[in-house]
C-alpha positions as CSV (number, residue, x, y, z in Angstrom):
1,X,0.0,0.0,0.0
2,X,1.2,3.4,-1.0
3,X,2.3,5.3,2.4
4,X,1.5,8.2,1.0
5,X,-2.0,8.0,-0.1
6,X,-5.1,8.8,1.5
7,X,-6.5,5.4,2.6
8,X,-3.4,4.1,4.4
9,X,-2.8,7.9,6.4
10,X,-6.5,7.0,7.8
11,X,-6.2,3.7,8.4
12,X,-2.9,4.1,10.4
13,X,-4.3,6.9,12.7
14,X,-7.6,4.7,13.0
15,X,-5.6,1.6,13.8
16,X,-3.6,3.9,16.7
17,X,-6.6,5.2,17.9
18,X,-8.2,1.3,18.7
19,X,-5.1,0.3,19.6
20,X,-5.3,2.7,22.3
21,X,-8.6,2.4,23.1
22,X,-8.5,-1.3,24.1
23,X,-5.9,-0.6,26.2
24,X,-7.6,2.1,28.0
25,X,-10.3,-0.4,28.3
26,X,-7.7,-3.5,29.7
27,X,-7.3,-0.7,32.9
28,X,-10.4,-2.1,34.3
29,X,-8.9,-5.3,35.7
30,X,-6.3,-2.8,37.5
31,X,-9.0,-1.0,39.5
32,X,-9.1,-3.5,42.0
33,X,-7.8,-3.5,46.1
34,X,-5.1,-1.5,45.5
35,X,-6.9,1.2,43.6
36,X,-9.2,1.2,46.7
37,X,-6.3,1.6,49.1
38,X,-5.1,4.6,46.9
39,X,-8.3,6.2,47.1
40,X,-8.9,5.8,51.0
41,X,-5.6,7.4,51.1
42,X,-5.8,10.4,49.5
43,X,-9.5,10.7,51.3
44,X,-7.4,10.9,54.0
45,X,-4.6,13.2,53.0
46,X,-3.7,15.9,55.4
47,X,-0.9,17.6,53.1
48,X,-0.9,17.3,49.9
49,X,-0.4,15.0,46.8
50,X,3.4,15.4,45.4
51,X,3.6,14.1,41.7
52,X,6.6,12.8,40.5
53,X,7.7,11.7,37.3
54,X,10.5,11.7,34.5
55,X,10.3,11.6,30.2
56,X,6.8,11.0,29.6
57,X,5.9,9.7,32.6
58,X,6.5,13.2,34.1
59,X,4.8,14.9,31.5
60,X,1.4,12.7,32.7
61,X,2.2,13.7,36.1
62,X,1.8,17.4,35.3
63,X,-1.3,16.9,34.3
64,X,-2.4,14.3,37.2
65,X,-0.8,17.2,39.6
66,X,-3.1,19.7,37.7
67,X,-6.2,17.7,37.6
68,X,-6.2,16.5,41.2
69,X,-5.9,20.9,41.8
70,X,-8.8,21.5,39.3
71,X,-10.5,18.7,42.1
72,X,-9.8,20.6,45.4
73,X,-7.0,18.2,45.6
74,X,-3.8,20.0,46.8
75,X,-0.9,18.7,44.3
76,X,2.1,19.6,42.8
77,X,4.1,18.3,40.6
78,X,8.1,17.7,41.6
79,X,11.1,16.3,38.9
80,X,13.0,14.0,40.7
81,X,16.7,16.0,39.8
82,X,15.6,18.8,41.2
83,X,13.7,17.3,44.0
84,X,17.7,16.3,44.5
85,X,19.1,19.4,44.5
86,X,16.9,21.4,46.5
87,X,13.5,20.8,46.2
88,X,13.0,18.3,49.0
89,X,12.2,21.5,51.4
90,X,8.4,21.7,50.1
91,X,7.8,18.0,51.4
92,X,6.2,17.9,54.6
93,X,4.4,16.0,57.0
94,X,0.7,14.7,55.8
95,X,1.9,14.8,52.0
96,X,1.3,11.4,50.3
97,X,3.9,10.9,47.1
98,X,2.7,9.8,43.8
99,X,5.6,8.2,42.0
100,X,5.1,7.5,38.0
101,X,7.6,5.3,36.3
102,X,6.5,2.1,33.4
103,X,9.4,0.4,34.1
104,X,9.7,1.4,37.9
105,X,13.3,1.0,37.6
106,X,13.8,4.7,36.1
107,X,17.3,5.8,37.2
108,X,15.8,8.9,38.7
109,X,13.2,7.6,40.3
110,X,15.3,4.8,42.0
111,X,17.9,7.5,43.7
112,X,14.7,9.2,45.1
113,X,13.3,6.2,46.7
114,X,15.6,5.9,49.9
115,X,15.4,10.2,50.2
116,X,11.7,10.4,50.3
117,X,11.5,6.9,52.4
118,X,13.2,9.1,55.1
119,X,10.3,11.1,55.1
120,X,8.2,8.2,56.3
121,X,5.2,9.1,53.7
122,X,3.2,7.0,52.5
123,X,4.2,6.1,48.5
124,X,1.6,5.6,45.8
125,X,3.4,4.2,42.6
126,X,2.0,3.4,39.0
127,X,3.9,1.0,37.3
128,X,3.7,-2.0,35.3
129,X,6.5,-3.7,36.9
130,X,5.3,-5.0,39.9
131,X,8.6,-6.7,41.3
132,X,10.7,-3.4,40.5
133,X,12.1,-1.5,43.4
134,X,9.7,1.3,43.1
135,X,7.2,-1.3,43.7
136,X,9.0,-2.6,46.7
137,X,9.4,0.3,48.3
138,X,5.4,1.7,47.9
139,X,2.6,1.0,50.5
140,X,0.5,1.1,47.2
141,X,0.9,-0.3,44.0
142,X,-1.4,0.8,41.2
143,X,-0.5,-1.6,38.0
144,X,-1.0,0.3,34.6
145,X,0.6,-2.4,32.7
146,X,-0.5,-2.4,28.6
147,X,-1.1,-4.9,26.4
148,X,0.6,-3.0,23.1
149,X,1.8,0.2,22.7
150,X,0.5,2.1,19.6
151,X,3.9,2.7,17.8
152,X,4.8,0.2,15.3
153,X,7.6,-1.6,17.5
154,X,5.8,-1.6,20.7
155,X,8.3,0.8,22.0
156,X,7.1,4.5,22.5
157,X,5.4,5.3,25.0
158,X,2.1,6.0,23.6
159,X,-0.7,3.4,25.4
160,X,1.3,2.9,28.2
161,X,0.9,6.7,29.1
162,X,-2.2,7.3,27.7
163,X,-3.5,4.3,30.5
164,X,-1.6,6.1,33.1
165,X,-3.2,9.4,32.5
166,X,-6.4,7.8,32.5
167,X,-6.0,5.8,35.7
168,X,-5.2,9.3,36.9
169,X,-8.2,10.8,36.1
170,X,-9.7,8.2,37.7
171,X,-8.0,8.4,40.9
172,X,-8.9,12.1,41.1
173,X,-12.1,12.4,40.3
174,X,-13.2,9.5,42.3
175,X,-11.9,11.2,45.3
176,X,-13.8,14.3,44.6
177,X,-16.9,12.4,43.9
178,X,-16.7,10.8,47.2
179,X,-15.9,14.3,48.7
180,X,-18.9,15.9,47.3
181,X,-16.9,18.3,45.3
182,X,-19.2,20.2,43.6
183,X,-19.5,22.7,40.1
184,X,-19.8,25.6,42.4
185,X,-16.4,24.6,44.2
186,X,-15.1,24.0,41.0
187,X,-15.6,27.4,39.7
188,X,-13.7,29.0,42.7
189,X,-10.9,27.2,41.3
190,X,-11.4,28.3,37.6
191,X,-11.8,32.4,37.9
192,X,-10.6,32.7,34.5
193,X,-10.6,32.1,31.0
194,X,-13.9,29.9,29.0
195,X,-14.5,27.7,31.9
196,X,-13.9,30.5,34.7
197,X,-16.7,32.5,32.4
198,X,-19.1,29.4,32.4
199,X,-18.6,28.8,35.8
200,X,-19.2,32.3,37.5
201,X,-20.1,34.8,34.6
202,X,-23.7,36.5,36.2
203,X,-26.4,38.1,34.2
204,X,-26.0,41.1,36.0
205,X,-22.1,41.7,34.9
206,X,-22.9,41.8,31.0
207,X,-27.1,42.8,30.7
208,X,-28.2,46.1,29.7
209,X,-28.8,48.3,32.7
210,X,-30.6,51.9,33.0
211,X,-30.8,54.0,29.9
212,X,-30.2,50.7,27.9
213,X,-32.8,49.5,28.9
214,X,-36.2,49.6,26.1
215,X,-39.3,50.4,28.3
216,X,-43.0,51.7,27.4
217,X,-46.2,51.3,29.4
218,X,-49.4,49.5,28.4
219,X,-50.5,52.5,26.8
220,X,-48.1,53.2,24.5
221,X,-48.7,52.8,20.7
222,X,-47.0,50.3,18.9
223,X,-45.4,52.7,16.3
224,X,-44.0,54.5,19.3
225,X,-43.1,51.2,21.0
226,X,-41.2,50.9,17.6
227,X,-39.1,53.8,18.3
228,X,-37.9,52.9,21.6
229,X,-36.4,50.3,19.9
230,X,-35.1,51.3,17.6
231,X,-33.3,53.8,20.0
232,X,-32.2,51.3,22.2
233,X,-30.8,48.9,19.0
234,X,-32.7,46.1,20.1
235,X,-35.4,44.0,18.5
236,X,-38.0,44.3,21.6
237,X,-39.4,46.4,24.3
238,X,-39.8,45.5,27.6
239,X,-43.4,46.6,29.1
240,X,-43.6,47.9,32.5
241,X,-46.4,49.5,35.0
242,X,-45.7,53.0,37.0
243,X,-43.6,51.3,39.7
244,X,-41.3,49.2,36.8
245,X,-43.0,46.2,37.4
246,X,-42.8,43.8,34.3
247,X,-46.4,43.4,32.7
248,X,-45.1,42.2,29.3
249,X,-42.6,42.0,26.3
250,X,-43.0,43.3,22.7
251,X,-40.6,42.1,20.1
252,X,-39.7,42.2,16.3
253,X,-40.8,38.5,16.1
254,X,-44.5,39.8,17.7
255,X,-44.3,42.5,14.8
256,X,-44.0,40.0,12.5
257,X,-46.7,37.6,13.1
258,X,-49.3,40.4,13.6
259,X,-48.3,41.4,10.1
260,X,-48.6,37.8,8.7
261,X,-52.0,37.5,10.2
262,X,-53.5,40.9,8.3
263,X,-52.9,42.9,11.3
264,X,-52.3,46.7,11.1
265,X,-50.6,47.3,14.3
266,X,-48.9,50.2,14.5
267,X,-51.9,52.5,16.1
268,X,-52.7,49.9,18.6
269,X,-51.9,50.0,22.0
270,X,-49.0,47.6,22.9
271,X,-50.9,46.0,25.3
272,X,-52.9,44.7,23.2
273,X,-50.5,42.3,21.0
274,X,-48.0,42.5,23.6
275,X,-46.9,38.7,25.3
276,X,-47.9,38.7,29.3
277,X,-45.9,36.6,31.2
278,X,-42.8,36.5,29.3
279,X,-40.0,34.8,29.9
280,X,-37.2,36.1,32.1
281,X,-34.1,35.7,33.7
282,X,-32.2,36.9,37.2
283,X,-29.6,39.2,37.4
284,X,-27.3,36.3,39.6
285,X,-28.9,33.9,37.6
286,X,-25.6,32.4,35.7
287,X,-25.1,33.9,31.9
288,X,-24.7,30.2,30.5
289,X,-28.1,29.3,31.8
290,X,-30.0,32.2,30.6
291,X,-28.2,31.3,27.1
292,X,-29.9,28.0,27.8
293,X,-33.3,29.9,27.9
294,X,-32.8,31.5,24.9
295,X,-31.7,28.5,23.0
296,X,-35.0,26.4,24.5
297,X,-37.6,29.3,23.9
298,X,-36.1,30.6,20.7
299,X,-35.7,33.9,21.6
300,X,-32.7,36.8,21.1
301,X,-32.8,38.2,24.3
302,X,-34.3,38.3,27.5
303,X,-35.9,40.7,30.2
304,X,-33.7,40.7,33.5
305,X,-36.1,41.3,36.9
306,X,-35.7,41.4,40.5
307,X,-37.9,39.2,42.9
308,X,-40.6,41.4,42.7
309,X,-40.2,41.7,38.7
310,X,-39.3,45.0,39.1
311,X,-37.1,45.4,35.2
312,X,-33.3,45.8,35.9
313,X,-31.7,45.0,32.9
314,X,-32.3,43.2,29.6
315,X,-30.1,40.9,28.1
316,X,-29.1,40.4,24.1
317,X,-27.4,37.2,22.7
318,X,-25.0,39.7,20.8
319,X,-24.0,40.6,24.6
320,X,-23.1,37.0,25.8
321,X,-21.2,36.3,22.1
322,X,-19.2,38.9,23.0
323,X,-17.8,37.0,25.7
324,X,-17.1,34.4,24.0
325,X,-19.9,32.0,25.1
């Protein structure tokens, strides 16, 4: 087969890619005891989690360290040379060590074993060698052994860390489960960027407030309802009594349909063809919810009230894209 043509460049990735998969899937024999003892440890965990790793298997580490953070599980992640020259100082007592290493006879790792078994911690190891000496010297030995790695000699480690990074996962977010960690908690930990937006964006940091606002009373014709929002650039009105209570909601779409059903609108009052009851959102109400309210009632935006529905802002889909949600 020609290397070079289409068919055999999918059919390689596709093979690597089941390859991998099966693997993944070979991990459930190795969440057995030992998995459990791993978990009841961490539960317990007075310090925190130190991650170490080297190669590869460091690189997964980083992003065990990470994810156990993103979980409200204190971890960092330490390289074993410079744990050697230096970085020993941020172990202390309560700190539980997670040791990655495939072969478990790593050169690094093995010169840390005796340092760190000073400390009397306990030692959590992943490894698929379970007679090497970073087996021996942990109280827990999680196996992440592979059947085949993905890479034509069955040499780079490809499954064999994929596995590992999935048995972390699965380490982590059991724990949290079990802790009752929670989205809210979550989003403490993620202030910023996509997910820091999803998690504690509010209606009231990004709706339309005050002048923005588009409001007319019952009583006000629908050609000058028209105007109002035209002025305020949006395609509806909000409708509101003497005291700013929401009473109802006058949009483009409404427009439309009375215009499709032969009606001549514009010297009518906008009570009259106005919706009552409309649908609304919160001003701490999250902005990824009140997108969800748009998307399952087909509507561009939506009027923002108080408890007492008292209008305080309205909120456009063109404000929420702007953020990138």
């Amino acid at each position: 087969m020609n290397k070079l043509s289409d068919s055999y460049i999918i059919k390689t990735a596709k093979d690597i890619l089941t390859i991998e998969a099966k693997q993944l899937l070979f991990q459930l024999k190795h969440i057995d005891k030992n998995f459990l003892k791993a978990v009841k440890l961490i539960l317990e965990l007075e310090g925190k989690v130190i991650v170490i790793g080297v190669g590869k298997s460091g690189l997964v580490g980083r992003k065990i360290a990470s994810t156990f953070s993103s979980l409200g599980i204190s971890s960092i992640f330490l390289h074993p040379v410079e744990l050697l020259h230096g970085d020993l100082g941020v172990i202390k007592p309560g700190d539980i060590i997670l040791i990655l290493s495939y072969s478990g006879e790593t050169e690094e790792i093995k010169k840390i074993l005796p340092v760190i078994k000073n400390f009397n911690l306990k030692i959590i190891s992943f490894t698929s060698k379970l007679n090497s000496k970073l087996a021996k010297f942990s109280d827990v030995v999680i196996n992440t052994k592979v059947q085949k790695e993905a890479c034509p000699y069955n040499i780079v480690p490809t499954s064999s860390t994929t596995a590992m990074l999935a048995l972390g996962d699965a380490l982590g977010v059991t724990v949290a489960k079990i802790k009752g960690f929670k989205k809210e908690d979550f989003a403490k930990l993620h202030p910023s960027g996509n997910l820091g937006k999803i998690l504690n964006l509010r209606v009231k940091d990004i709706m339309r407030k005050g002048k923005l606002i588009p409001k007319v009373f019952p009583d006000t014709t629908v050609k000058d309802a028209l105007l109002v929002m035209t002025s305020k650039k949006l395609g509806a009105t909000t409708v509101v009594d003497k005291n700013g209570v929401l009473v109802g909601y006058f949009t483009d779409g409404d427009l439309r349909r009375c215009f499709q059903k032969g009606i001549n609108v514009l010297n009518l009052k906008i009570r009259d063809v106005m919706t009552v009851n409309p649908k609304v959102a919160y001003p701490d109400e999250l902005v990824i919810e009140a997108k969800e309210k748009m998307r399952k009632f087909n509507c561009d935006n939506l009027p923002i009230v108080d408890k007492n529905r008292k209008v305080v802002g309205i909120l456009d889909e063109r404000d929420i894209l702007q953020e990138g949600l």
